[in-house]
C-alpha positions as a printed Julia matrix, in Angstrom:
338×3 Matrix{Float64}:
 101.18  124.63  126.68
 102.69  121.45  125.47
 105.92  121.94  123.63
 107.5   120.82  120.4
 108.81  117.12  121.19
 111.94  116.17  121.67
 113.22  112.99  122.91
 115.2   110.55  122.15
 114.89  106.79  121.38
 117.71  104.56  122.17
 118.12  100.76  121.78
 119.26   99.67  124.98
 119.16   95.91  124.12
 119.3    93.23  121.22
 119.39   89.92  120.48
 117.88   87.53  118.39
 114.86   89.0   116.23
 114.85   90.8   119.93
 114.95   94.86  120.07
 114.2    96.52  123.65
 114.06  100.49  122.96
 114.18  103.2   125.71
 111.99  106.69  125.2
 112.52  109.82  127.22
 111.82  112.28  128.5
 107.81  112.21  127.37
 105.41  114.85  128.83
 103.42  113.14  131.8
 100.87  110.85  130.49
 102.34  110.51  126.73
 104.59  107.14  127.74
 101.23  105.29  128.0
  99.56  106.92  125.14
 102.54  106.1   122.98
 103.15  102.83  124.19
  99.58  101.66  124.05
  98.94  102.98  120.89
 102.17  101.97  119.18
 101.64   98.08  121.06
  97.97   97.65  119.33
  99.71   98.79  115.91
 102.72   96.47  116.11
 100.39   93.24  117.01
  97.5    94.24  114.38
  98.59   96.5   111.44
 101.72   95.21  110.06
 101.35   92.97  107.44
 103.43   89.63  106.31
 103.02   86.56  104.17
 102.16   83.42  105.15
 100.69   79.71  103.47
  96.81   80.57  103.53
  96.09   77.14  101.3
  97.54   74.05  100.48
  96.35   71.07   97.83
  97.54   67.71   98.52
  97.76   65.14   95.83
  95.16   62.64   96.5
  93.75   64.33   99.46
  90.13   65.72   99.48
  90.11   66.79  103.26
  91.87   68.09  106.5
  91.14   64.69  108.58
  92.5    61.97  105.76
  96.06   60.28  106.13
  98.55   59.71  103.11
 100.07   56.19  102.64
 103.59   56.49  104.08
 103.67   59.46  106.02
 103.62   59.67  110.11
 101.43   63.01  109.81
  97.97   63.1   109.44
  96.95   66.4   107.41
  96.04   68.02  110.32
  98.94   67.9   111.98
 100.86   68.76  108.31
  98.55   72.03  108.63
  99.32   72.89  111.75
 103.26   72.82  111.08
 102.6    74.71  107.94
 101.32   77.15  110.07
 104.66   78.02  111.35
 106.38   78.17  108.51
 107.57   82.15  108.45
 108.33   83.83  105.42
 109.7    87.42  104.57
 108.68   89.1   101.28
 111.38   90.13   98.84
 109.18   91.49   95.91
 105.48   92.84   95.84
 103.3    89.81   95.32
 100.77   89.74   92.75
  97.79   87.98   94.71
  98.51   84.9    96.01
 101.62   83.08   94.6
 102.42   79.45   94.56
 104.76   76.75   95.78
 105.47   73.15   95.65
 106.7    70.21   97.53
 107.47   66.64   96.18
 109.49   64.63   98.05
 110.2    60.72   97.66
 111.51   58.61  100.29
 115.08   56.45   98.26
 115.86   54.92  101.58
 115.18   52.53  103.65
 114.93   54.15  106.89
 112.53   57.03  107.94
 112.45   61.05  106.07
 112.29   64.0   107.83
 111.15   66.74  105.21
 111.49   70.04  106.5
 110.6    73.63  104.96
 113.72   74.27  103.18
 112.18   70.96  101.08
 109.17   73.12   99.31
 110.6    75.02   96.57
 109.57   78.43   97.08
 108.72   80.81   94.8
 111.1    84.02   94.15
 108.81   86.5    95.56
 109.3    85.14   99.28
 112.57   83.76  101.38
 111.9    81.45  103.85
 113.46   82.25  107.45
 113.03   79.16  109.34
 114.04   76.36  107.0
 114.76   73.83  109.59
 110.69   73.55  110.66
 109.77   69.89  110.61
 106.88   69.49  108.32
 106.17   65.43  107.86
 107.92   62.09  108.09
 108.14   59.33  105.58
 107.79   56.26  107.36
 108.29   53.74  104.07
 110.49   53.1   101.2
 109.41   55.19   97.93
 106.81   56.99   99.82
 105.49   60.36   98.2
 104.27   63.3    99.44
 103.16   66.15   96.44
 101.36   69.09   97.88
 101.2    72.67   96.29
 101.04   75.47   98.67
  99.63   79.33   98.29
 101.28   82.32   99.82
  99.22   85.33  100.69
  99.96   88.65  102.33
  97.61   90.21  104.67
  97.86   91.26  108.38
  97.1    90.41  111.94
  95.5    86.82  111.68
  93.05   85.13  109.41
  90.72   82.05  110.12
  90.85   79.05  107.74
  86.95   79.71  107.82
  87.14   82.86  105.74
  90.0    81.91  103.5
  88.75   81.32   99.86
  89.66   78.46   98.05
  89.56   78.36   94.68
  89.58   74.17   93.73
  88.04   71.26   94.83
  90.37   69.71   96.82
  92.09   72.86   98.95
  92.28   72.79  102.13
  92.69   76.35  104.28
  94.9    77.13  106.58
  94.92   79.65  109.36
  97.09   82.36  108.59
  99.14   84.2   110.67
 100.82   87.21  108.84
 101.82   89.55  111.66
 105.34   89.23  111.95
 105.87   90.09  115.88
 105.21   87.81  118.65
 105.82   89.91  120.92
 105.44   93.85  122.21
 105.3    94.88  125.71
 106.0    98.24  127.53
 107.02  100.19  130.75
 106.27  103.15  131.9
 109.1   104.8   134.5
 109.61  108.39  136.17
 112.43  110.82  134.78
 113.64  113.62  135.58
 113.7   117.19  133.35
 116.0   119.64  135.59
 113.8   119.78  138.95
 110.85  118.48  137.56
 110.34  114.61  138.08
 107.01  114.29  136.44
 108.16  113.1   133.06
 107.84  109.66  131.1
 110.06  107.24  129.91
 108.86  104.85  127.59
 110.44  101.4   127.42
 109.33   98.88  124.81
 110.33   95.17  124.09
 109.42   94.03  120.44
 110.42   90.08  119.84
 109.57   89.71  115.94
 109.78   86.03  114.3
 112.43   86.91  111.87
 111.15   88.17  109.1
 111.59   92.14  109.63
 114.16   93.64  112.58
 112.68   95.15  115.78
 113.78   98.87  115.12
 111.91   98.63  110.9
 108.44   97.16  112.87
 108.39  100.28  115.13
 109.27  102.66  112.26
 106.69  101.33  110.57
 103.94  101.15  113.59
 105.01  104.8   113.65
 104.36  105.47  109.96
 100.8   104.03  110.42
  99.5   105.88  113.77
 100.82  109.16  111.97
  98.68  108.49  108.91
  95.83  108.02  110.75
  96.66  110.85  113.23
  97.04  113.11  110.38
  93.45  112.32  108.97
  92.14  114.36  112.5
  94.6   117.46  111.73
  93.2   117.78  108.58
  89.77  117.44  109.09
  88.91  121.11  109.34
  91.34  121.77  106.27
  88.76  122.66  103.41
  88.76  119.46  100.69
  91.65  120.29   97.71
  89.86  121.47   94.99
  90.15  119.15   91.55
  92.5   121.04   89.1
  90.75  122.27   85.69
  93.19  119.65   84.02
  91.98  116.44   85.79
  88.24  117.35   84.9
  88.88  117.08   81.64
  89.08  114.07   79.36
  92.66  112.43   78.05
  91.14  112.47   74.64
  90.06  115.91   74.41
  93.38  117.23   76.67
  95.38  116.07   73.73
  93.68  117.02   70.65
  95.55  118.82   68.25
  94.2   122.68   67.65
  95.13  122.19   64.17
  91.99  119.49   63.66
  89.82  122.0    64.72
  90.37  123.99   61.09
  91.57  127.01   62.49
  93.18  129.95   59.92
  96.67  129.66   60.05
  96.55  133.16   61.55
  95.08  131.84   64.61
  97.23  128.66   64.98
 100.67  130.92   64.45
  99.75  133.18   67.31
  99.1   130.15   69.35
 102.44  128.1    68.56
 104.3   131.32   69.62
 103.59  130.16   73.08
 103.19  126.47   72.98
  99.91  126.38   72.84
  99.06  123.55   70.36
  96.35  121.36   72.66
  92.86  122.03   73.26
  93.88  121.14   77.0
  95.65  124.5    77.1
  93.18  126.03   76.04
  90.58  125.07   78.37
  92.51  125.69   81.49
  93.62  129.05   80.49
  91.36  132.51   81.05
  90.3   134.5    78.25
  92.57  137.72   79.9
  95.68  135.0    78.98
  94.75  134.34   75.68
  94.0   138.12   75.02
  97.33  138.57   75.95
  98.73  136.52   73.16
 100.64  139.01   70.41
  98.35  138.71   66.79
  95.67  137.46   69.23
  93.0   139.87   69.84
  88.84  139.29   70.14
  88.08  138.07   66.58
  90.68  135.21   67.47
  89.18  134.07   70.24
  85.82  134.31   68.72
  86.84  132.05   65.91
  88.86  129.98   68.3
  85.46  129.73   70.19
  83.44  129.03   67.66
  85.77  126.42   66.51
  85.67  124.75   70.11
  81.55  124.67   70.56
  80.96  123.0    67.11
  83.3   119.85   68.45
  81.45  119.83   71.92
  84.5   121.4    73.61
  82.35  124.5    75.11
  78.9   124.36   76.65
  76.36  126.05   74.58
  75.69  129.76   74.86
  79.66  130.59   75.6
  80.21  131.81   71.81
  77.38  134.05   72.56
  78.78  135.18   76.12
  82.01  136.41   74.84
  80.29  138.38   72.24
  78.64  139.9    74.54
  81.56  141.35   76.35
  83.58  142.78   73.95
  81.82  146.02   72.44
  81.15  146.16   68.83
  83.5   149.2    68.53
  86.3   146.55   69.89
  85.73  144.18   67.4
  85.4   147.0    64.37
  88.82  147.68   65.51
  90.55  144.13   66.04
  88.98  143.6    62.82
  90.84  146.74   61.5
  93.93  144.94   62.96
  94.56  142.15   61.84
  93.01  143.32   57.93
  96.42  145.9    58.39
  98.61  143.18   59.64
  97.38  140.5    56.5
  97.73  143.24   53.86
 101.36  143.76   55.33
């Protein structure tokens, strides 16, 4: 029988957007299953930002040249493709930035990423990436660029432009460049049998090595834990949820109850049609002052606004005896007269 896990992880190495963690001791067979599985999520299922779209002032395709600039577009694209950015706040669809840059001197202009004005919802983490030259005095280049988040890769082919005039850009929003793993031998008292799981992760920045695998680990569990449950009969949908916001909220009192009625209910809260509906007739029974002729009323009450399906009036006559009702009657005449 396998036994409860425990190992321990250990970063045995770091460097620059560089993490190489150590695993052990793994029963035999588990270093591969881990290290597989956790590999495939780091390179495919984390996601990241990245320019998915750019316009160029001017421009109307990939393969044209702008006055002034050493770059064709294609070449502009294909730097833009490196550009690496790390999210700081939840982006609503894809947000925008801008680059305008005029040449003043003479000589040539190297404009670089930390040129485009980014927008707040991004940092950039690579600002020294070349992205054009200007070759010529007063020379312009105005482009606006789109930022999207997504994961793995995504082909300029499927991206969806919006304007005549955009040009797509392969995306590449996974933020590691790297995973790789070992598999050694280690020993558990005499046995020698056991796994130990080493794993390299070289990221491009934007997130640190140890937060990718936390959060490769955070994925394969929510997926793992879709299998444990599927035996696990479906959660049944609470009483509350079925029913609507509007008729949860209702006041009682706009049903035109007897103030009799309506006191016994305010002595315990009970000023919604909501609570009423998701509470058995044994509860409301239970209710001091509120005995079968005020639930009747409260019923009746209820089915002539649609709250009750027809023939429930009628069913809760039906259990209550006519001897009960004499005497609740009886009741609550003794308890108005005093």
């Amino acid at each position: 029988m396998l036994q409860t896990p425990e190992f321990t992880i250990t970063k045995v190495e770091e460097g620059r957007n560089y993490g190489r963690f150590q695993v052990e001791p793994l029963e035999p067979g588990y270093g591969t299953t881990m290290g597989n599985s956790l590999r495939r999520i780091l390179l495919r299922s984390l996601e990241g930002c990245a320019v998915s779209r750019i316009r160029v002032d001017n421009v109307w395709h990939e393969f044209a040249t702008i006055a002034g600039v050493r770059e064709d577009v294609t070449e502009i694209v294909l730097n833009l493709k490196a550009v690496r950015l790390r999210q700081i706040t939840e982006l609503h669809g894809d947000v925008r930035a801008h680059l305008y840059v005029r040449n003043d001197n003479d000589g040539e202009r190297v404009i670089t990423a930390d040129d485009i004005e980014w927008p707040v919802e991004v940092e950039l983490v690579n600002p020294d990436l070349p992205i054009a030259t200007l070759t010529e005095r007063d020379a312009v280049i105005d482009m606006d660029l789109w930022i999207s988040r997504g994961q793995g890769y995504k082909q300029a082919e499927v991206q969806e432009t919006v304007a005549l005039g955009e040009i797509p850009i392969d995306s590449i929003f996974t933020p590691i460049e790297r995973v790789n793993y070992v598999i050694e031998q280690t020993r558990v008292g005499s046995d020698v049998d056991y796994d130990r799981l080493i794993l390299e992760i070289l990221t491009d920045g934007t997130v640190e090595p140890e937060d990718a695998l936390s959060h490769a680990a955070q994925i394969l569990m929510a997926h793992a834990r879709v299998f444990a449950e599927f035996t696990q009969p479906a959660p049944l949908e609470s009483a509350e949820n079925m029913i609507p916001e509007e008729v949860q909220n209702k006041p009682l009192a706009d049903l035109g109850l007897s103030p009799r009625v309506l006191n016994a209910l305010r002595s315990k809260q009970i000023d919604k049609v909501g609570q009423v509906l998701t509470m058995d007739p044994d509860q409301l029974l239970s209710i001091r002052n509120f005995g079968p002729r005020s639930m009747g009323e409260l019923r009746e009450k209820m089915a002539e606004f649609g709250y009750l399906p027809e023939g429930s009036v009628e069913s809760f006559a039906g259990d209550a005896s006519e001897e009960d009702i004499d005497f609740a009657s009886a009741i609550g005449a003794a308890e108005e007269e005093a």
